[in-house]
N, C-alpha and C positions, 0 to 999 in steps of 0.2 A: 066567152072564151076563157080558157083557167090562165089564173096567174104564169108564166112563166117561172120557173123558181132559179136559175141558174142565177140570174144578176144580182139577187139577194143573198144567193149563197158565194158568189165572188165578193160582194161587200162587206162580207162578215167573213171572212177571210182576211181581207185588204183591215178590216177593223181590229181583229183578235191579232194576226199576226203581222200584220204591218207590209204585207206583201202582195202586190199586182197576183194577179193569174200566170203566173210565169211562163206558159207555152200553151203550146194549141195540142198536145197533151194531157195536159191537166182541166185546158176545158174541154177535153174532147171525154176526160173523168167525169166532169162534171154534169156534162148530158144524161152520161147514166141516172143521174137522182130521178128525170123526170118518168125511167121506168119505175125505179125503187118508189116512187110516191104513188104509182098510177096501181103496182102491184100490192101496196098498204091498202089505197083505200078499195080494193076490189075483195081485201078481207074482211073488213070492216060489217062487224055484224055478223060476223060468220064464225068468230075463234072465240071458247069457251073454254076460259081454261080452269075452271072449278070443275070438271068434268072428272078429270084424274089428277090427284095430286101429281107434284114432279117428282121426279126422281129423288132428290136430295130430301122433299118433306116425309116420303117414303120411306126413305132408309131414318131419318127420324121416327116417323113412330113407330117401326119395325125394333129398332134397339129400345124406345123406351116400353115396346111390347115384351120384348126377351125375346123374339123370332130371328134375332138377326143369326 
C-alpha cells in the first residue's frame, strides 16, 4: 500500500512555518497532492523533453541565427 503523503506534507508545513493545518479546508487542499503525485508518476517515462527545444531556447538560437 503507498505511502500516504498528506501527514508529511502537514509536518513540513507545521516545520517550515510553525503552523498546525488550520482547517478542514486546507486539508481538504491537501488531499489533492495525492492526485498531483498519482498523475507525476503515471508520466513518468513518458515526457521527453529533448525532443523540441522550448520556446525561450528557440527564440535563443533563432536571434543568435539572425532569423529572428
Amino acid at each position: 500500500m503507498p505511502m500516504d503523503p498528506v501527514p508529511p506534507i502537514a509536518e513540513a508545513i507545521k516545520l517550515w512555518a510553525g503552523v498546525d493545518c488550520p482547517n478542514a479546508a486546507a486539508r481538504r487542499g491537501l488531499e489533492d497532492f495525492k492526485a498531483l503525485i498519482r498523475d507525476f508518476e503515471a508520466q513518468r517515462g513518458t515526457l521527453v523533453f529533448e525532443d523540441e527545444p522550448s520556446t525561450f531556447e528557440a527564440a535563443l538560437r533563432a536571434e543568435a541565427e539572425g532569423t529572428a
